[in-house]
Structure formats: C-alpha cells, structure tokens
ZADOSE-408009 format. One line per 5 residues: number of its first residue (from 0); their letters; for each residue x, y, z of C-alpha. Coordinates in nm, 3 decimals, padded with zeros to 5 digits, m for minus. Example, Ala and Ser with C-alpha at 12.3 -4.5 7.8 and 13.67 -1.06 7.14 Angstrom:
0 = as = 01.230 m00.450 00.780  01.367 m00.106 00.714
% end
This chain:
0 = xxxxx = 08.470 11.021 12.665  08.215 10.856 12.437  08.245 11.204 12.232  08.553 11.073 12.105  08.362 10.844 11.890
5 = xxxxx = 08.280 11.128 11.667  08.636 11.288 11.634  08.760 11.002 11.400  08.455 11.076 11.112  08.386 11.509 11.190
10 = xxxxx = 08.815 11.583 11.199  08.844 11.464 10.877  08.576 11.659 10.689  08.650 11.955 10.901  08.973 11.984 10.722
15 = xxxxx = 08.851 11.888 10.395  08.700 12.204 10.417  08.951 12.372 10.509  09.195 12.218 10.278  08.926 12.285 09.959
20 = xxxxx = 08.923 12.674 10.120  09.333 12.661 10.047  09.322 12.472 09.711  09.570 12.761 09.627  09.842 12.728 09.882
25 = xxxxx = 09.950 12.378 09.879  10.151 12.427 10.175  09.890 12.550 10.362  09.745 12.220 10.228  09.989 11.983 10.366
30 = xxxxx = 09.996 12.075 10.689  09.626 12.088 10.728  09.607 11.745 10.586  09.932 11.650 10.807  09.779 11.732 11.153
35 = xxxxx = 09.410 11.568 11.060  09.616 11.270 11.035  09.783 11.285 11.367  09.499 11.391 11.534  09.326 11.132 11.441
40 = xxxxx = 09.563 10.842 11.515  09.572 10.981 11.852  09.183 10.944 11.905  09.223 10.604 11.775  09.464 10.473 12.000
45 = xxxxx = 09.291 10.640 12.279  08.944 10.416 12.151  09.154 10.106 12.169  09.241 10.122 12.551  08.925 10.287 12.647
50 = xxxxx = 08.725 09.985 12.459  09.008 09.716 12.599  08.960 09.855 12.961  08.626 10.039 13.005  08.407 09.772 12.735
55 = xxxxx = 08.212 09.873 12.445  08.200 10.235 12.387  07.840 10.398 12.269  07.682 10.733 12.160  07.370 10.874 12.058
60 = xxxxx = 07.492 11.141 11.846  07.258 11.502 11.884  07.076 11.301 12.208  06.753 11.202 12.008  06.529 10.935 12.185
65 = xxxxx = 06.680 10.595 12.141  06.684 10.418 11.852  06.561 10.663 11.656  06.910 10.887 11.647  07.207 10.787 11.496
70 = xxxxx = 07.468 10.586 11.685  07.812 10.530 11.702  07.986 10.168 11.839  08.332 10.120 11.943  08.390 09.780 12.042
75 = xxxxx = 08.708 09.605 11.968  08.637 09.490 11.654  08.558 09.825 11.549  08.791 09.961 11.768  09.103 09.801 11.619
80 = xxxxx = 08.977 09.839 11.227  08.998 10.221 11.321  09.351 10.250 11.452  09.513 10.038 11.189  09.312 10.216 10.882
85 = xxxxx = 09.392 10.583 11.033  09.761 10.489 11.098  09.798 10.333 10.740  09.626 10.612 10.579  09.831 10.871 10.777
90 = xxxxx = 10.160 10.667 10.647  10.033 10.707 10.277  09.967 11.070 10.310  10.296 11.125 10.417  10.392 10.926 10.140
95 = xxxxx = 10.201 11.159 09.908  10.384 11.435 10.088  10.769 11.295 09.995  10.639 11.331 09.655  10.569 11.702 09.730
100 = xxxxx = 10.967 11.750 09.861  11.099 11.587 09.546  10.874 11.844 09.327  10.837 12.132 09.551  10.913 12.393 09.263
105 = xxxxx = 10.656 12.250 09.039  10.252 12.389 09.094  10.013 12.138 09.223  09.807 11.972 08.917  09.563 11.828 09.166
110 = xxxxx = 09.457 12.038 09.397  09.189 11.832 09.491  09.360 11.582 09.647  09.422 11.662 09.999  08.981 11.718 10.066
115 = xxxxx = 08.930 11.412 09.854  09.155 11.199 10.081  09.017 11.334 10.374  08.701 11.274 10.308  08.768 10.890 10.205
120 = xxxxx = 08.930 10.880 10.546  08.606 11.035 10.758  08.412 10.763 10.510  08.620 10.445 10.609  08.605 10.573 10.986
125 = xxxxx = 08.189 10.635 10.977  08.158 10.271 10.858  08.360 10.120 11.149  08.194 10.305 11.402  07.830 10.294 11.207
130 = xxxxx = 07.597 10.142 11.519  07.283 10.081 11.193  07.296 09.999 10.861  07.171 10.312 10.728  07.503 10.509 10.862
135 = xxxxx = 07.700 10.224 10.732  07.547 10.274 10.412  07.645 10.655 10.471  08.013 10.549 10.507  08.016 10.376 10.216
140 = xxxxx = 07.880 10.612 10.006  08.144 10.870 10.174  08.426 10.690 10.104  08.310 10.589 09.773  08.257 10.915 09.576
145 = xxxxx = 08.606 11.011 09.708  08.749 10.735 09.587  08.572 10.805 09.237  08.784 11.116 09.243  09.127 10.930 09.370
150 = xxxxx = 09.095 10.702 09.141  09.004 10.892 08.794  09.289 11.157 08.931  09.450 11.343 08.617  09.218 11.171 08.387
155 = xxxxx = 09.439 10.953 08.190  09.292 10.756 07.957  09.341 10.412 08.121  09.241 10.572 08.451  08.906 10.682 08.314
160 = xxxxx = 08.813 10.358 08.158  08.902 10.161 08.478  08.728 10.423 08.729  08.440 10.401 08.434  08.404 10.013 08.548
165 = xxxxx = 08.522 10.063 08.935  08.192 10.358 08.901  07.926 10.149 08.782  08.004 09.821 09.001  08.037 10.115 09.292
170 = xxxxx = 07.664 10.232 09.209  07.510 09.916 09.146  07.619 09.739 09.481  07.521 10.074 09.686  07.168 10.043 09.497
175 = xxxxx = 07.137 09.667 09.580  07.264 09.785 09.944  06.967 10.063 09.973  06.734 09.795 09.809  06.844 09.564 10.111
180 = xxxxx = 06.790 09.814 10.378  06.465 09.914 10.261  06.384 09.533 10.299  06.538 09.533 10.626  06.354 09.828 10.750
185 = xxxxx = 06.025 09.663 10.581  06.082 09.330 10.763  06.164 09.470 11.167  06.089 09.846 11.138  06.469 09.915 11.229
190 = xxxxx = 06.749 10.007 11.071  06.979 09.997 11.426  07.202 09.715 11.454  07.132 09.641 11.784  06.776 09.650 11.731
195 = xxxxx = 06.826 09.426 11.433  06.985 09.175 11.640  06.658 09.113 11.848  06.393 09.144 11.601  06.595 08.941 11.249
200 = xxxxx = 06.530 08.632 11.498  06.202 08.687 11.539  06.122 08.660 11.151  06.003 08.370 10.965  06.343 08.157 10.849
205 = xxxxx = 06.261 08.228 10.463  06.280 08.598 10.536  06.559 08.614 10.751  06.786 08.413 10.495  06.690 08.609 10.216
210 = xxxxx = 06.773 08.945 10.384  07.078 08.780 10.506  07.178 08.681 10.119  07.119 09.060 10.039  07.329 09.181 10.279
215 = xxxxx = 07.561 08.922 10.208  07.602 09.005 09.849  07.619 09.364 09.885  07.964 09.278 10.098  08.075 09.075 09.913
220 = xxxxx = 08.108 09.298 09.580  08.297 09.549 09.820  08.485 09.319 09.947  08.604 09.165 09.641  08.494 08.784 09.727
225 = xxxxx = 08.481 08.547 09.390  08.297 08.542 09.168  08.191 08.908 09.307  08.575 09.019 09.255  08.652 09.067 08.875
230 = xxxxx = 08.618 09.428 08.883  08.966 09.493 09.083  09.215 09.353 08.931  09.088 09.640 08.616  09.057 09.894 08.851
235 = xxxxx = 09.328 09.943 09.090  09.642 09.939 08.895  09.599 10.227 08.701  09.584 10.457 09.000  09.864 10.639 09.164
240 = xxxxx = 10.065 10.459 09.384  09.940 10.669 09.709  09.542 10.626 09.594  09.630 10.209 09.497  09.744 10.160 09.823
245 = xxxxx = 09.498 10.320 10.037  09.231 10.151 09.840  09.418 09.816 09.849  09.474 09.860 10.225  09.113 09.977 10.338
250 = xxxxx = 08.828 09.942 10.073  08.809 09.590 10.078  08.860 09.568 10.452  08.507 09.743 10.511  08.340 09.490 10.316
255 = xxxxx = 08.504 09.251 10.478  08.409 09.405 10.822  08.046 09.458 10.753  08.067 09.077 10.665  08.191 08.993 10.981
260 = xxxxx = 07.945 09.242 11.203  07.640 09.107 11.023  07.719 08.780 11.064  07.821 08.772 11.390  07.516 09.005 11.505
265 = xxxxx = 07.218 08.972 11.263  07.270 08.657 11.180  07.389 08.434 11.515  07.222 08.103 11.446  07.253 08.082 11.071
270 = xxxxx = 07.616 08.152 10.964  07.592 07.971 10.563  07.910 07.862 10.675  07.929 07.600 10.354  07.841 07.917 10.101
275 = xxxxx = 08.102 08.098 10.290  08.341 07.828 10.270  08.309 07.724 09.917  08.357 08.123 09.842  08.640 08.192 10.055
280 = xxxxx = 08.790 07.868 09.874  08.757 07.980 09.529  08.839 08.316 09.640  09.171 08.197 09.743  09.262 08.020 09.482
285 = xxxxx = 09.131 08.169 09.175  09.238 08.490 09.314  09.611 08.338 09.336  09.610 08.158 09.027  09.555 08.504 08.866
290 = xxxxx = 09.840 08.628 09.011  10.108 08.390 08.888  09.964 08.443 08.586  10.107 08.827 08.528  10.426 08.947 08.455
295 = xxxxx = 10.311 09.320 08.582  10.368 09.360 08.935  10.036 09.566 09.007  09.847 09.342 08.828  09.996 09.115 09.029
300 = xxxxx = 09.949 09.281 09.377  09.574 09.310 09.255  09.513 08.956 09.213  09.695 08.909 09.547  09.477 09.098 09.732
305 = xxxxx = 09.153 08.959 09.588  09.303 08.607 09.702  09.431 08.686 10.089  09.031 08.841 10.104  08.953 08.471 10.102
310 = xxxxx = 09.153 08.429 10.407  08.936 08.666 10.626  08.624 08.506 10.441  08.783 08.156 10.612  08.776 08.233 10.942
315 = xxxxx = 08.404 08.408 10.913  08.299 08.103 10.756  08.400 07.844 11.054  08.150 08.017 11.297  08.375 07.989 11.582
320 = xxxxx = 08.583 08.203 11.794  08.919 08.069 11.679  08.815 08.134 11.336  08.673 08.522 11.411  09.019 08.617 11.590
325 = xxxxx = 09.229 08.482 11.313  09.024 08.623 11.050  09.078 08.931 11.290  09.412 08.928 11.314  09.414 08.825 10.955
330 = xxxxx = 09.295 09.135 10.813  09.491 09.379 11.036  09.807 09.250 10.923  09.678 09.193 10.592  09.596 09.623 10.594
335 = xxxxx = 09.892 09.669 10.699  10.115 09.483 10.426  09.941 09.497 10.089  09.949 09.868 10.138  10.324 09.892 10.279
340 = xxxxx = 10.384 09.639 09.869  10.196 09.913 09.657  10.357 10.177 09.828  10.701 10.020 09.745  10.563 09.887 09.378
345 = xxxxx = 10.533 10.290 09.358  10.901 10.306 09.462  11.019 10.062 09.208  10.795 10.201 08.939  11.025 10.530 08.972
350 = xxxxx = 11.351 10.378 09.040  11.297 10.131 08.735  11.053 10.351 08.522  10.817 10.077 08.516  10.646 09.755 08.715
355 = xxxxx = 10.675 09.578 08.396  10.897 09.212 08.512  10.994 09.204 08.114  11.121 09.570 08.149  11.275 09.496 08.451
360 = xxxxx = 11.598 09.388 08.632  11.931 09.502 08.794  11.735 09.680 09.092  11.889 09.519 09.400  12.264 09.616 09.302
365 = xxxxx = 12.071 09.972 09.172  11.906 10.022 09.485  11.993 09.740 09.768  11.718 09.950 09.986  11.443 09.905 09.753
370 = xxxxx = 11.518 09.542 09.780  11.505 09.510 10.160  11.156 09.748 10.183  11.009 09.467 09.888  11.163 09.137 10.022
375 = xxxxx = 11.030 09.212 10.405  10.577 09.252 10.309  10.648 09.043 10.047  10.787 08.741 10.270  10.514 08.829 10.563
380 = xxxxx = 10.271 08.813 10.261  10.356 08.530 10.188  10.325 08.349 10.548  10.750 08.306 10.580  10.785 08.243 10.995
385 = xxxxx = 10.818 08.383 11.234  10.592 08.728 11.021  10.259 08.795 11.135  10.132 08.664 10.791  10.237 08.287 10.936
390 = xxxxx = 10.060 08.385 11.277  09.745 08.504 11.121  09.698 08.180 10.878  09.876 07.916 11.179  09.530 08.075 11.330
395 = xxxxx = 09.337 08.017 11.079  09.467 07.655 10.993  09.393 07.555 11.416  09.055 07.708 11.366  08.938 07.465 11.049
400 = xxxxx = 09.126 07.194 11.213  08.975 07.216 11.535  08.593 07.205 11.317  08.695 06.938 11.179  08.419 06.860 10.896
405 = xxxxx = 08.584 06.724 10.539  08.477 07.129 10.373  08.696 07.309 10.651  08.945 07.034 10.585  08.946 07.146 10.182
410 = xxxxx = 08.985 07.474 10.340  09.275 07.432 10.499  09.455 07.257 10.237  09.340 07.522 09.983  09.468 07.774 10.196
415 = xxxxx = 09.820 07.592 10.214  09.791 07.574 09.860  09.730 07.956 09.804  09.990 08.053 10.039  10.328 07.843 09.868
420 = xxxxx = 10.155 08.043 09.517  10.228 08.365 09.664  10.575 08.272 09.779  10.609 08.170 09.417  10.470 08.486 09.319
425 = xxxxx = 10.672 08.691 09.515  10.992 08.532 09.453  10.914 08.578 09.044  10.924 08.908 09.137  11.230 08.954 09.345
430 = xxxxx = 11.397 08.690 09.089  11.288 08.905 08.769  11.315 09.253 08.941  11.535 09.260 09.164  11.821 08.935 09.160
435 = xxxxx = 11.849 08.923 08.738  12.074 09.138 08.525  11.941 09.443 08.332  11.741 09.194 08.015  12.034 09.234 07.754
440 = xxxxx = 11.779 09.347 07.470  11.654 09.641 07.682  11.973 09.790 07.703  11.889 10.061 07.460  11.568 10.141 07.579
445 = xxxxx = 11.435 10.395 07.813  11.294 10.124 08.088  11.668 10.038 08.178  11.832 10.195 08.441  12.191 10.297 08.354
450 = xxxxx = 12.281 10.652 08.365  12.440 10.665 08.031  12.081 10.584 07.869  11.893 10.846 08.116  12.162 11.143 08.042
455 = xxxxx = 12.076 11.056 07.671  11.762 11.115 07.702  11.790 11.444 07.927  12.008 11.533 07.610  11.702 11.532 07.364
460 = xxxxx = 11.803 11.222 07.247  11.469 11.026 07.129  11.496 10.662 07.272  11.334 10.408 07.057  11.023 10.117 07.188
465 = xxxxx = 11.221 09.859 07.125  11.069 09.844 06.721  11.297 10.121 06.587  11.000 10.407 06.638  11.049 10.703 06.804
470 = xxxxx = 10.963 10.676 07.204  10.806 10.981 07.322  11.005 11.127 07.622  10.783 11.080 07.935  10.977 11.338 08.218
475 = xxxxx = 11.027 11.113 08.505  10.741 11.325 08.756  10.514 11.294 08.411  10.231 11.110 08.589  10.012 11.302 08.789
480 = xxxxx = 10.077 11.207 09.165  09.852 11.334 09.438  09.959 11.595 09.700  10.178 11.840 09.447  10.356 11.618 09.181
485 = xxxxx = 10.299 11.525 08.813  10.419 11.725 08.505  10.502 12.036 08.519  10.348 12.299 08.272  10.658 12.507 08.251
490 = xxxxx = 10.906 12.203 08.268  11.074 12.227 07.874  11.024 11.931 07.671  11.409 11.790 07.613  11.289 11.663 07.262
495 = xxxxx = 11.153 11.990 07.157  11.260 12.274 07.339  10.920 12.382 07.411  10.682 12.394 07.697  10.443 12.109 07.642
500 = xxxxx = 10.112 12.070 07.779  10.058 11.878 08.093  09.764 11.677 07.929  09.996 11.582 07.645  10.215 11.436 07.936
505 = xxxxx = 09.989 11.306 08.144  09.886 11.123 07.841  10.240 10.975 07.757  10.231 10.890 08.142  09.924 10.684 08.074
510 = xxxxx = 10.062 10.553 07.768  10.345 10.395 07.952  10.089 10.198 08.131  09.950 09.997 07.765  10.324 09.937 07.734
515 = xxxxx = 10.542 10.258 07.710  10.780 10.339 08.011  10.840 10.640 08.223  11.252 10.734 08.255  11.339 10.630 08.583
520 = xxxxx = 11.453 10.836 08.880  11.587 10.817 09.202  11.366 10.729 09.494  11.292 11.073 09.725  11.407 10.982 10.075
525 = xxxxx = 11.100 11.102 10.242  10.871 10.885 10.034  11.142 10.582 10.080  11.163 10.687 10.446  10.782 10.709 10.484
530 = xxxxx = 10.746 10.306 10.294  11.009 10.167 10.576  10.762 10.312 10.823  10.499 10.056 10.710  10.757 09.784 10.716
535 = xxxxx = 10.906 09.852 11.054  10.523 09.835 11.128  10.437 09.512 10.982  10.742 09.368 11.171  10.626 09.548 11.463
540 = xxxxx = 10.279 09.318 11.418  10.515 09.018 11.439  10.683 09.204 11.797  10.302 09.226 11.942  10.168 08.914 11.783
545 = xxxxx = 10.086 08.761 12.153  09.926 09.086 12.278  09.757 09.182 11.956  09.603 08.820 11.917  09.506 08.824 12.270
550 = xxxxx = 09.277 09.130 12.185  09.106 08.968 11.865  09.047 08.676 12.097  08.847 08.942 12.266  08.716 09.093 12.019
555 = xxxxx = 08.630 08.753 11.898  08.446 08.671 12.234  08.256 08.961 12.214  08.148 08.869 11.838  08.035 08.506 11.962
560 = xxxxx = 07.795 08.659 12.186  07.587 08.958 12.027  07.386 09.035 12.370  07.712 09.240 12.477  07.647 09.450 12.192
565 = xxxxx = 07.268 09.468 12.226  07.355 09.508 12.614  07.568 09.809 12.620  07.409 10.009 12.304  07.009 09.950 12.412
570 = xxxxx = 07.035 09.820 12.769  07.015 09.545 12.936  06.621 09.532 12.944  06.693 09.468 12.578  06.808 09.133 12.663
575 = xxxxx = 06.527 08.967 12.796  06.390 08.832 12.478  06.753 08.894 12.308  06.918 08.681 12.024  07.121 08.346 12.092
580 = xxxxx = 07.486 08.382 12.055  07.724 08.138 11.872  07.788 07.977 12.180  07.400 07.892 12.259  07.384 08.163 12.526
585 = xxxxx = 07.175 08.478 12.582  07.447 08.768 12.620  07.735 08.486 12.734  08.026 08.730 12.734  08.269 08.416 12.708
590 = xxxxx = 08.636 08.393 12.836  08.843 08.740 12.832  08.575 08.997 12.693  08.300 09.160 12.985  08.034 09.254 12.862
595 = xxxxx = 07.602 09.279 12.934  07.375 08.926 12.968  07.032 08.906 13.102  07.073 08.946 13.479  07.415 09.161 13.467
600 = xxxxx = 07.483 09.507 13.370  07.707 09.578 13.129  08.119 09.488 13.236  08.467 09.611 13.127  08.647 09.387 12.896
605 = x = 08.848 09.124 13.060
% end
C-alpha cells in the first residue's frame, strides 16, 4: 500500500503530459484534467485512514539503500494537508470547467492551462509527502514555475508586473532555500528529515540556531509571515479567479507546513517561540489592519489571508500540543474558506462587472444566491459560532491560555483583536456590495447592473467612465480565464462592427483592473454550483469538527514526539541516541497517536 504514496505527485504529471499532447482538443483536455482530479482525491482519502489506522506510512522510492534514496512520509500531518489541498484544487478545476460551459463555442486562448495546473498540483502534493529537504525543495520549485505560468496567464499588463515581483521574491527565497540546504548538508551530511532529526542535536547550539533561522526564513517568505509578506497583497489579485484561489488556498499553506515539520522535527528543544510569537502577532494584525484599509474586495481577501497566516504561526509558536492541533485544524479550515471567498469574489466580479465596493451595490436583491455563497466563508472567516473558524481559534485561545506567560497572553488578545477586524471587514463588504442600493452616481455607467444599461451597451452604445470620456466596451468573457474562456477572436466588437484582437481585449480586461469595469453577466450555474460545493464543505468542517480535531490532536501527538517519525522511516535502531521530543521523552508517542520509542517497534495510531 505504501505505493500509494507516489500516486498523489506521478498522476498529476502523467496527465500534464497528456493534457500538453491534446493542447488542441480542449475537450479532450477537460476530461483528462477531470479524472486526475478524482483519482487523486480518492488516493488521498485512502492515505488518511491508512495513516489514522495502520500509523505513519513510508517509502523508499526506486529501493536504493537507505537514506540515500528519496523518501516519501505520510503521517497525519501530511496526511490531512494532502486530502484537503487535492479536494480544494479538484473544486477549483471544476470551477475553471463551468467557465468552459458558459463559453463552449469560443476557442481556448490558454491552452496551457490544464498541464500547468496539474503540475502545480503534483508540486503541492511532493512537498507534503517530501520525507528530506532536498525533495521538499523539489516541490517547491514544482509548484512554483507553474504558478509563474498561472499567474502571468494572458499577459495583461497588471498581471505581468505583479508575476514580475511574485518571480523574483519566488527565486530569491528558493536560492536562500538551496543556500540553506547546502548548509544543512555541510553541517550533518544529510539531507533526510529523519536523519536530520538525530544528527541537528548533535551540533554545537550556534550552528543549529543559525540553520534553524535559515530554514526559518525561507518559510516564512512562502508563507507570507510579516514583515516577509508584502509581496502578496501585489501579487494575487490580478490573477484569475480560479489561479487566485488555488494560490490563496495552498501556496501559503506549504510554507506554513514546512514551518511546522521543521520545527516540530529538526528543531525539538529550541522552538524561538518569542520570535515566533512576536511574528505571528504582527502578522495578525498588520495583516488585518491592511485589510480594512481597501475598498477592493481582492485586495481585501489578500490582506486577509496574510493576517489568518498569523493564526497558524500562533499555535507553532506555543510549543505545545494544544497549540500544534489548533494551528492544525486552523489551517485546514483556513484552505478550505479563503479559497471557497475568491472563488465567489470571481462570482461577484461577473455578476457586478467588478470587485470594486465604490462600483458596487444592489447584488443581494440581483442575485440573493451570490449573497448566501459570500455571507456563509465570510462569517466562518470571521470566527461567527458555531463555524469551524470559531473552533479553530477557541483552540488556539485554550492553547495560549493554558501557557500562560504575559507574550502568549498579548497573543491571545491580539488574536481577538484581529478576528472582530475581519467581521468588520466582511460586513463592509456585504454592507457596500451586497445590502446598499445601486450608488446613485453610477447609474449611467457600465459597473451597474441594470439591464437597461447592459442592452445599451450590447447596442454599440459607448458608456462613459464616469468623466464624460468614452469607456471602451470590455465583452463580459473579455478576461482571459483558464480552462477555455476569455475573449473571443471572432466575437464582433458592438462599438465597431469589427473583429477585434484578443490582445486589444485582454488589455481592456486588464484595464478594468487600474479602474475600468468589465459589463457584468450572469453567473454560469456550473461555476455557481461548483463555489456552493466549497461552502457546503466548509460547513461540513463545522459537522466533523469533534472527529476532525480529534485527528490533529493526533497528528499533534505525533508532532510532540519526533522519534515516531525517526522510528517508522529509519527504524527503531535509529532511536537509541534519537532526539528529545517536546514532551522531554525519547520517541514518547503521547496520548491517542502509536507510534516507535526506544524499546518498541513501531504502533498503529491510537
């Protein structure tokens, strides 16, 4: 069964293959793309019960001598990372795909799209089950050239200059990474996590903290942690709506996973949990205070996102198992929402021809749905009970209060603090969105959303920018959209009677973004159908919340004691002269989770 463990990372590129063979029959495309996805939800479900009832799950992949070869881990951290980022990305493709039903006559501008995303998916899943840091350097480096494509796609101007920034902070932090593993390798000889874990503690304390401040660093800049975090807010909102929300969803969740593994295993008995602390404070906060700031609702989302990373960065920073499985918890729910509110920002971007809150208004009576799919993540983002967001940070607030010391204290309160400012921000949006009139002096502009002004323009009438100048008309599929939509290249012009160029479009489209709007539209079932998915699935997190927080308390126990890693990937021979865990203990396995110590063999999870 442990072959499974390569099914999640060789499925994917296997039909980015194939899908780059078919680049001419989109269909052909889609349904390549479509059953890569199922597949591998399937495998990853079948991880999590094989990890929850058989224990940590280990191969050598091509059977070279240990540790030489390269090794995959499934444990439950791991484990659980890998269902909820395949069933998240699977839910955006199909996303992507509703967009292909609404312009199904129109020729696909990127064909591209379907290996790219395939390939960021076989990257995110090599990093969770990456058993050294050289393969989790190898995910990373996966998953980030894709998302240089995803996030560049149709080469707007604003998309170029943000993936221009989003590029270079992407190279730097993977040189500073290789930098760090070349010290690594320098230091212990090893690159293999497991291996790591024994000989780090062997090294003189100087060493040891500065390779643990390179590694740390590295994370952190993928992770988004302040002051390591300006660089997303630029970069993400420019993107389509599919490619935003993957990348909100997942990118940021494998820093903040390799944060958590190294701590937990390379670095037992020195956790920095002030640093950590004092950064997952200002994370939260300055992160927050961004977000109130903006009056667009990507922006917005962005800034959002950055902040809640401050959460996870909380309970890392506590050292303790309460604060592992709520920063745990934390970040699967946290997956699972901000990518269910860009998905539905995409939605409202259509419906309203904008995400613009001065552009915007009317859109609950115009679409009651579109309220209900925003009001839902937005409210479980915020912490509202009885969500999963107010189980994952009641979790985290037990976990500071139960350390006790006047910094976790701060913490708390800051986190209090950060989570009434996204209510706030939230309800500006469903108050300025959603609840308020059409904005009276918009009412003869293209962002509005009566049918009189969007007949007009399907007319040839030439809306105005609210100045008196001409508008150009932006079709309402005018942006490029992965998986088969943006502007067509036979699609007249209704100004001009002509066939324009789909650059020229694509570059209105991108002008809409420094101000401009796109005409709205009505929302394509499948891709409404596909966002209520990811809601009934974030409620569904608050259906499972005892079950699902029982297993990061395992996954948590496991994490407290790294000899039931060391244990099941080298042996328990490894052992003898293994690392301390958190809880003082060589290989301890701690309540709930079974695992390898020094006179045991390795045990099923409890």
């Amino acid at each position: 069964m442990e072959n499974l463990l390569t099914l999640p990372v060789l499925l994917p590129l296997f039909g980015a293959a194939l899908t780059l063979a078919f680049d001419k029959l989109p269909r052909v495309q889609r349904w390549v793309s479509g059953a890569v996805q199922v597949a591998v939800v399937a495998v990853a479900v079948t991880l999590v019960f094989l990890v929850d009832s058989r224990g940590t799950q280990v191969l050598w992949v091509g059977n070279w001598p240990q540790p030489l070869g390269i090794t995959l881990v499934a444990d439950h951290l791991s484990a659980l990372m890998l269902l909820v980022s395949t069933v998240v990305t699977a839910t955006v493709f199909f996303y992507s795909m509703g967009q292909d039903l609404d312009t199904r006559q129109r020729e696909t501008p990127v064909s591209v799209f379907h290996p790219t995303f395939l390939v960021l998916s076989a990257g995110v899943s090599d990093a969770f089950l990456a058993g050294d840091l050289f393969n989790l350097f190898v995910g990373f480096e996966i998953l980030l050239f894709a998302s240089y494509v995803l996030i560049t796609i149709g080469a707007t101007r604003d998309r170029v200059r943000s993936g221009t920034t989003y590029v270079v902070v992407g190279v730097l932090s993977s040189s500073l990474f290789l930098t760090a593993i070349a010290a690594v390798y320098a230091a212990t000889g090893t690159v293999n996590l497991a291996q790591l874990s024994v000989r780090l503690s062997e090294l003189s304390p100087g060493v040891s903290l500065m390779l643990q401040l390179l590694l740390l660093t590295v994370f952190a800049v993928k992770a988004a942690v302040f002051p390591l975090s300006a660089w997303l807010p630029d970069s993400y909102p420019t993107a389509p709506a599919p490619v935003t929300a993957v990348f909100a969803g997942l990118l940021t969740k494998v820093g903040v996973y390799s944060i958590i593994r190294t701590q937990t295993l390379l670095f037992p008995n020195n956790p920095l949990s002030a640093l950590l602390m004092w950064a997952a404070l200002l994370t939260m906060v300055i992160g927050i205070l961004g977000a109130v700031a903006q009056s667009e609702i990507k922006r917005m989302l962005s800034f959002t996102l950055v902040s809640h990373i401050g959460y996870m960065i909380f309970g890392v920073s506590l050292g303790t198992q309460a604060g592992l499985a709520g920063a745990i918890f934390y970040t699967a729910h946290h997956i699972t929402i901000q990518t269910t509110l860009f998905l539905v920002v995409g939605l409202i971007e259509r419906r309203g021809g904008t995400t613009s809150l001065n552009r915007l208004g009317g859109l609950a009576a115009v679409s009651p749905l579109l309220g209900i799919l925003f009001f839902i993540p937005a409210m479980n983002l915020a912490g509202i009970p009885p969500l999963s967001g107010f189980i994952g940070k009641i979790g985290l607030f037990g976990a500071g209060v139960q350390v006790g010391t006047p910094l976790a204290w701060l913490l708390v309160a800051g986190s209090v603090v950060t989570s009434l400012l996204t209510l706030y921000a939230m309800a500006k949006v469903w108050n300025r969105a959603f609840w308020r009139d059409v904005p009276e002096q918009l009412s003869d502009q293209p962002s509005g959303l009566t049918v009189s002004r969007r007949h007009g323009a399907r007319r040839g009438t030439q809306p105005t920018d609210g100045r008196g100048a001409a508008h150009p008309e932006v079709p309402a599929a005018a942006e490029p959209t992965p998986g088969g939509t943006g502007a067509s290249p036979t699609r007249p012009s209704a100004a001009t009677g002509t066939r324009p160029d789909p650059s020229e479009l694509w570059e209105e489209a991108n002008d809409s973004a420094d101000g401009g709007v796109l005409e709205p539209s009505r929302v394509p079932r499948p891709m409404a159908a596909t966002a209520g998915v990811l809601v009934v699935l974030g409620i569904g997190l608050t259906v499972i919340a005892g079950p699902l927080y029982g297993y990061c308390e395992r996954a948590a126990a496991e994490l407290s004691s790294p000899g039931n890693y060391v244990g099941a990937v080298l042996g328990d021979g490894a052992l003898l002269d293994g690392p301390v865990g958190w809880n003082g203990t060589h290989g301890d396995a701690g309540d709930g989770a079974g695992g390898a110590d020094s006179t045991d063999n390795q045990g099923g999870a409890g």
